[in-house]
N, C-alpha and C positions, 0 to 999 in steps of 0.2 A: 847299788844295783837293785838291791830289794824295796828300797824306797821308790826306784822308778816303777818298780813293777807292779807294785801297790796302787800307785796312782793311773799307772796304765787301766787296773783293774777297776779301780774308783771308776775312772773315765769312761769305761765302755761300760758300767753298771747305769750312770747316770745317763749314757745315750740311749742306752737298752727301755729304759724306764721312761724316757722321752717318747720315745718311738712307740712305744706300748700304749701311753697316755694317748697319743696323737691316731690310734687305731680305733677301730671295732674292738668292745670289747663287752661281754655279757656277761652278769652278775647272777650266778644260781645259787649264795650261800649269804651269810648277813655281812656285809662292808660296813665300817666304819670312818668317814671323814671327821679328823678331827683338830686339825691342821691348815692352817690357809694354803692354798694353789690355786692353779690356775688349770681347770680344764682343756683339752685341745681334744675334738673328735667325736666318738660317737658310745654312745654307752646305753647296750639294754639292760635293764632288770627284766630276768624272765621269772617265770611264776615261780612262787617260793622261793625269791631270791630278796635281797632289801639292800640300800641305801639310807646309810643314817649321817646326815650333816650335819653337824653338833658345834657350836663356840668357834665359828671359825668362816672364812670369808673366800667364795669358790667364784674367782673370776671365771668367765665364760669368755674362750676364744671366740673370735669370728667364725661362723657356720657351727660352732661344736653343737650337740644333742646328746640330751636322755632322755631315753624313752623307757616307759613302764610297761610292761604287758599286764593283760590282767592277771593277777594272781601276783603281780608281785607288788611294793611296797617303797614308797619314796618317803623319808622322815623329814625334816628339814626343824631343827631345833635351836635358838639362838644363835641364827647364823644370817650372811648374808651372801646373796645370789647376785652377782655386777657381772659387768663384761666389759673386755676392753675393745671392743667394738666402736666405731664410730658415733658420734652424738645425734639426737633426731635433729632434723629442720621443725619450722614450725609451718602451719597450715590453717586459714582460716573456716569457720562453720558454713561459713555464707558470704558475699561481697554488695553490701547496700549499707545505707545509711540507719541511723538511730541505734537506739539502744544496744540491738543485738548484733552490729557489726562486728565487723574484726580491726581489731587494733595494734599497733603496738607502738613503746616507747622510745624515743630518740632520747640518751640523754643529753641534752643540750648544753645545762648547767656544769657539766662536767670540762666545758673547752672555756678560754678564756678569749679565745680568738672565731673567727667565722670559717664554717667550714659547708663542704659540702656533704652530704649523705649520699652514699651510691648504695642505694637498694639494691640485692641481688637474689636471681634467682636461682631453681637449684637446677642442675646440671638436664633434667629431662624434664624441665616445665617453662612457661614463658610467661610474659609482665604485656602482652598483647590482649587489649579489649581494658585493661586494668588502669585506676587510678589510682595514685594518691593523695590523699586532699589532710593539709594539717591544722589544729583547729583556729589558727588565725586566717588559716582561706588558701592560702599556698598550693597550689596542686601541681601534677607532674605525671604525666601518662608515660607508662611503663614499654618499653622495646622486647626484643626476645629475650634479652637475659638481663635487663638494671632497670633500674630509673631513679631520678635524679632528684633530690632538694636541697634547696639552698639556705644555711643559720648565719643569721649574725654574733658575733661576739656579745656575748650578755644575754643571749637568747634564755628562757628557761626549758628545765623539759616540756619534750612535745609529744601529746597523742597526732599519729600518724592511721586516718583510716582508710580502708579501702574499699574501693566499688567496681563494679565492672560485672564482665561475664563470669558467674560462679561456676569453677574448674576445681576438681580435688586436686588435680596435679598444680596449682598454683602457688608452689611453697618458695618459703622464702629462707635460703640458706647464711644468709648475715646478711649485716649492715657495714658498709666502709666509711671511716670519718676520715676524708681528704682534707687538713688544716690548709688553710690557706696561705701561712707562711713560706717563705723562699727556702725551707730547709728541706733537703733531698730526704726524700722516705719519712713524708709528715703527714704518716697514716695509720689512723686504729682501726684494725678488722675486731669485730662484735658476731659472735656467734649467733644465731637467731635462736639458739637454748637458752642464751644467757641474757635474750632480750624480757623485759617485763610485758607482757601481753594481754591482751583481755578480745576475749570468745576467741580466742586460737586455742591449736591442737598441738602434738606433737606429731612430726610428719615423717618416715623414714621406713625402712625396712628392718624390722626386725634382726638383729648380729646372730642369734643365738636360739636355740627352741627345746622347750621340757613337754613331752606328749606322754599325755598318760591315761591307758586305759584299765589301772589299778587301782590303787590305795596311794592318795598324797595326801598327808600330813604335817601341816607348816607351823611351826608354834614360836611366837614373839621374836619371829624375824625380820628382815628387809626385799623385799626383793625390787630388781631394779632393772627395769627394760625387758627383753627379751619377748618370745610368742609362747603363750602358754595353753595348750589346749589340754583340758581337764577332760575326758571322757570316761572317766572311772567315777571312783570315789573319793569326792577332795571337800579336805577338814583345812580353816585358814583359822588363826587364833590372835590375837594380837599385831603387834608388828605396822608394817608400810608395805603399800603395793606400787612402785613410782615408775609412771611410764610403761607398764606393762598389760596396760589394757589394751581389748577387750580379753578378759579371761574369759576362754571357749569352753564352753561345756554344751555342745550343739547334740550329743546326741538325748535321744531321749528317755535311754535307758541311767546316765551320768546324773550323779545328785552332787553338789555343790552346797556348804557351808559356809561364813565367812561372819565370824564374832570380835566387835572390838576392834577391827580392824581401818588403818585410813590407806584411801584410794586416792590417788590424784594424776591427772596425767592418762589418756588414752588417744590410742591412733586410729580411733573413731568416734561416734559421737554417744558413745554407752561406757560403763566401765566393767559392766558382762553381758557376755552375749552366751543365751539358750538354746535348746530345740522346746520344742511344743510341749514337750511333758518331763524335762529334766527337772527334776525337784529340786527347790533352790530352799534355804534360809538364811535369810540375813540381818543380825542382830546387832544395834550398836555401832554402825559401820558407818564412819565418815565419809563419805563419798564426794566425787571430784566437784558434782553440783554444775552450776551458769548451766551450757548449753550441753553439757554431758551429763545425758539421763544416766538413771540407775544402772539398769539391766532393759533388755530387748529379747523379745523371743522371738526367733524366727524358724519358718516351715519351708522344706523345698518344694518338687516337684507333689501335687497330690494329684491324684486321679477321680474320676467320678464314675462307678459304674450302672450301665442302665440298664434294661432287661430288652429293650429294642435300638436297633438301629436308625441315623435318620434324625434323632431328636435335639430339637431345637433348643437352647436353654441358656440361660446367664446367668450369674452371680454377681448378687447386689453387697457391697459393703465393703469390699475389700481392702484389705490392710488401712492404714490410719486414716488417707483421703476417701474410703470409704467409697472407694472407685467402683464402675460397673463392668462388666469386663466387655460386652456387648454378646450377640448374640456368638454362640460356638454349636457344631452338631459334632455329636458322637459318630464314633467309628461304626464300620460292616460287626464289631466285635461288642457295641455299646459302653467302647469306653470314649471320657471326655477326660480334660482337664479345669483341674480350678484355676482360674484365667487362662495368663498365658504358660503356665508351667512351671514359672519363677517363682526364685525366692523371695518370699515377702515375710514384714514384720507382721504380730498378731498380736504384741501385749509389748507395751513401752511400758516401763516403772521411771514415772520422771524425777526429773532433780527436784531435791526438798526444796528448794529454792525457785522452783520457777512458776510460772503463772499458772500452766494445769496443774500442776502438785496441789494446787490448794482448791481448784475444784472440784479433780479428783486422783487420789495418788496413784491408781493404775489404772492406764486405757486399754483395755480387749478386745480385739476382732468379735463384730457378730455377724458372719457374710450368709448371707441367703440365697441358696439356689434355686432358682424358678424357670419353671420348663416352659417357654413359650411357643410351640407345635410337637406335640407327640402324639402323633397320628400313625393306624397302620388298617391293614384292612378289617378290623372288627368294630372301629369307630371311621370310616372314612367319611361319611355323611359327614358333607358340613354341619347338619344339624345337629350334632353330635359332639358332646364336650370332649375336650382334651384331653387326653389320660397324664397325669404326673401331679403336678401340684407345686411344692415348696418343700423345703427342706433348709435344717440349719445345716452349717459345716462345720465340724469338729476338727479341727488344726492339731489333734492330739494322735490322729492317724492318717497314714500312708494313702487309703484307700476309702473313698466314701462311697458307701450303700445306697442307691437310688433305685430302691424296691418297696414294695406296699409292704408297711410294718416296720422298716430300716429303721438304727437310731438316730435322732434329731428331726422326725419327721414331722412338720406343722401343720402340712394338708395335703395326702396326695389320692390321685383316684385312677382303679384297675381295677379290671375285672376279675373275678376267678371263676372260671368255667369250668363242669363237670357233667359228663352224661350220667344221670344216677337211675335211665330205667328204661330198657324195652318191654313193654307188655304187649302182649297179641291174645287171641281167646285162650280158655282154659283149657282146650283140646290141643295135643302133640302131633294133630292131623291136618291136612287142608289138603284139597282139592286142586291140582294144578292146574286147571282150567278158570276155579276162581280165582288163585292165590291168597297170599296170606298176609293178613292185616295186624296193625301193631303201631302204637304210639311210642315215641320216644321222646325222653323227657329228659333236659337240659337244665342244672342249677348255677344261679350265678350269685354266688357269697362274697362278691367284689365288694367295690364302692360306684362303681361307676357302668355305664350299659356295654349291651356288645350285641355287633351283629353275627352270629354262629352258624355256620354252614357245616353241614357233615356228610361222612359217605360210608356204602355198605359194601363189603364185597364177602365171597366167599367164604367162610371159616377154613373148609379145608383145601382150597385151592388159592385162594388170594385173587382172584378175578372179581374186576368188578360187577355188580348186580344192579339193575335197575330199580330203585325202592319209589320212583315218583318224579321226581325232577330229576335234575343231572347232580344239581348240589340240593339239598333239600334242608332246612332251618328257616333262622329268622330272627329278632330280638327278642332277645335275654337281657332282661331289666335287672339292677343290680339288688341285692337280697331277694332275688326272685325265681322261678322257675319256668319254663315256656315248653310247651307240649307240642310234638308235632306228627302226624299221621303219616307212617309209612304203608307200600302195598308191594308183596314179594313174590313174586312166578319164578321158579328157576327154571334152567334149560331145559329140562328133563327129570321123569320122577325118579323119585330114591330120597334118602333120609338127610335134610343137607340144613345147617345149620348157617347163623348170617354174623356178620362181625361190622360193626358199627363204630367208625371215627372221627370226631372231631377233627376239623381240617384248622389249624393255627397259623396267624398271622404270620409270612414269609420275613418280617422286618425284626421278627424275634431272635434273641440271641437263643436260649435255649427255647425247645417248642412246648415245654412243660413250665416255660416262665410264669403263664396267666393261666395253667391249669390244662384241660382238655381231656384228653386220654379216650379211652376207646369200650366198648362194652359186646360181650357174646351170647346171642339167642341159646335156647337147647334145640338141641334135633329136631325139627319138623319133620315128619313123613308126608311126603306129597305123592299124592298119586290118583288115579280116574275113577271117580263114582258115577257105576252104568246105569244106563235109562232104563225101565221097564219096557220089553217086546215081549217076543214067544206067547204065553199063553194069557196077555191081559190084553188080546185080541177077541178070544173066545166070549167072555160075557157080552162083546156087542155085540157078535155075528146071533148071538141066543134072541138078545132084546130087536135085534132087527128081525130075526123069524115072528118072533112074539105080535112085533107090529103087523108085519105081511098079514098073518093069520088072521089077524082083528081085522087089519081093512077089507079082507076077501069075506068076513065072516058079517060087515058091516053091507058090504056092496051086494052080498049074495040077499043078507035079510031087505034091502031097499028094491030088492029084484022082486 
């Protein structure tokens, strides 16, 4: 009886600890792995927590996860990471002939009788548009799910290549050898893992996934298969990395290490994949080589911002084919995108082995932005250059600056406008019948010209005044300065001062983007200076007696 109950106890301790393993489960103290198992489920390290895998071998169920948070700490020390997940397919780089085709091996030599090969495909791809061609000439176009060739007995091994329409989903999940003898079930299925292959990949969905936005540290282990996205900080030391490419470290704040280490085997055409400023070093590291490059960098979504609306522009160079993107206008807000918004490569590091490795081991995005119409109303004259210019783009940020001064700037041209001066005479008086005169003077420390219009209205009421025209300016040459005469009668007299505005381009995001701003007179006193009457009548009515007198005094003596 106590024996049974013992083992009862055994029994629900080991379900308990099943069920447990198979859950969520988060690690806030130091664990130790030190023992082979098999993971099932889901496991955080939260900050100040750790995982240490030590001398021991941690299969990875299908779907299971560890995830690192930042702050905590993943070890991985003479051990190895598998899964008993399914095996990849394989998948070829490209479908054409010569050198860089995709290939693989029949082995032929292996049958002593004639058989046929049923290619096959994998469950969500098809052998449509596809051929096979074998290198004695034998060819065989593919249906939705097989295609066909035929060996004779004594055959040797055969390269089998393929051409057609290039599809990533065109993988090929085995080979079937249908012997040709009369014996029932005279069939070897051939895994397409275990076929010998040349420019294939490994093709499948990932079993298992380690994300970490912490501290991982891998030292002279295996790891094998799975999705690994490093976005912390990951140290790799020795060891194998098989089939587990691309190792992600996409953010760009994530630094990546990897010493000593052999890579082979990726489900893309890289064996790491970057963001634009993830600091990588790579020492000593065998890498998978043929058509899978080193490492790739790639950028998502950027933005371009501009100081107006309306503006016409492209970017020349883009990612490897150094494509153009054609022309794009920014938004009501001045923002544009670098092309179409997509993710693009900006730095391939190729295989040591391949033909650019040797002319140059890394290629870098140089893309160039050039505004071609940035027009608004301070240059509309056709005669009138463009404002913007060029600019490089920086793939190391989020948002690019397309303003006069911005970094990566190669040549751009804007004005900067400022009223720096109303002068009128030295006297705080005028005459409201004359009114009152005064030049206003406009600087422009740009690069490029502007035509400037401004207006005057009241200081202490905000109504407008008539200073001369309705809009009154003119060009403003760039490092230069332009004068222009105002003349100011207000309604009525009294002490009334004027306020003077630069009126800015309606296509401007901000109205202070090219400068402008506004400037205030002091108080002029206006009022009526009277004419001489009343008594500057008297000295003529004298000088007219004076006359009378002399001509009567003249007409009398001629008497």
């Amino acid at each position: 009886m106590r024996t049974f109950a013992s083992m009862l106890v055994l029994t629900m301790l080991i379900t308990c600890s099943f069920q447990v393993s198979a859950q969520s489960e988060t690690i806030y103290s130091d664990i130790i792995w030190d023992t082979d198992r098999t993971h099932s489920g889901n496991i955080v390290i939260a900050d100040g927590g750790s995982l240490t895998i030590e001398n021991s071998v941690i299969t990875m169920a299908e779907g299971s996860r560890i995830a690192v948070e930042e702050g905590g700490t993943l070890i991985i020390d003479g051990s190895m990471i598998t899964t008993s997940g399914p095996l990849y397919n394989i998948v070829g780089f490209g479908y054409g002939p010569g050198e860089d085709g995709s290939a693989f091996l029949i082995p032929a030599s292996d049958y002593s009788e004639s058989f046929t090969a049923v290619i096959e495909a994998v469950d969500e791809g098809s052998f449509f548009g596809m051929e096979f061609i074998t290198e004695n000439g034998q060819s065989a176009y593919g249906n939705e799910t097989a295609a066909e060739l035929n060996f004779d007995a004594g055959d040797s091994d055969t390269w089998v290549t393929i051409t057609g329409i290039p599809s990533a989903s065109m993988g090929i999940s085995g080979v079937t050898i249908n012997l040709d003898s009369d014996g029932v079930g005279d069939f070897i299925h051939i895994p397409s893992y275990d076929l010998q292959t040349r420019n294939m990949r490994p093709y499948g969905n990932p079993s298992y996934e380690i994300e970490s936005n912490g501290a991982v540290v891998i030292t002279s282990s295996d790891i094998d298969r799975g999705r690994w996205i490093m976005n912390g900080h990951t140290s790799i030391i020795g060891g194998t990395i098989h089939d587990a490419g691309p190792i992600l470290a996409t953010e760009n704040s994530a630094s990546i290490s990897i010493n000593g280490t052999s890579i082979n085997g990726s489900l893309d055409d890289h064996d790491v994949q970057m963001g634009g400023s993830t600091f990588s070093d790579f020492v000593d590291v065998d890498w998978t080589d043929g058509l899978t490059d080193r490492w790739e960098r790639r950028v998502g979504t950027q933005q371009v911002i501009f100081e107006a609306s309306d503006v016409v522009y492209r970017i020349d160079g883009l990612g490897y084919n150094q494509q153009n993107s054609g022309s794009q206008i920014s938004d009501q807000n001045g923002v544009g995108t670098i092309g179409m918004g997509a993710e693009r490569v900006v730095e391939i590091g190729w295989a040591v082995d391949s033909e650019e490795y040797s002319e140059s081991p890394v290629w870098s995005e140089r893309a160039i932005l050039v505004t071609e119409s940035y027009r608004t109303a301070w240059n509309a004259d056709p005669a009138m250059n463009d404002y913007g210019g060029s600019l490089e783009i920086d793939w190391n940020v989020t948002t690019i600056d397309a303003s006069e001064g911005a970094p990566g700037i190669v040549g751009w041209f804007a004005p900067s406008i400022s009223m720096t001066s109303i002068k009128g005479s030295d006297v705080n008086s005028a005459d409201i019948n004359d009114g009152w005169d005064a030049n206003v003077t406009i600087s422009n420390s740009g690069s490029a010209d502007a035509v400037v219009y401004f207006v005057c209205d009241d200081a202490d009421t905000g109504d407008r005044q008539s200073v001369g025209d309705i809009y009154v300016g003119g060009l403003v040459e760039s490092q230069s300065e332009s004068v222009f005469p105002i003349s100011w009668t207000p309604a009525k007299e009294g002490d009334w001062a004027l306020i003077c505005s630069i009126m800015t381009p309606s296509q401007l995001v901000s109205e202070e983007a090219w400068g402008g701003g506004s400037l205030t007179t002091p108080y002029i006193s206006f009022g009526s200076v009277e004419e001489q009457s009343a008594g500057s009548i008297l000295p003529i009515l004298v000088a007219l007696g004076v006359c009378v007198v002399g001509i009567g005094w003249f007409l009398v003596r001629r008497s």
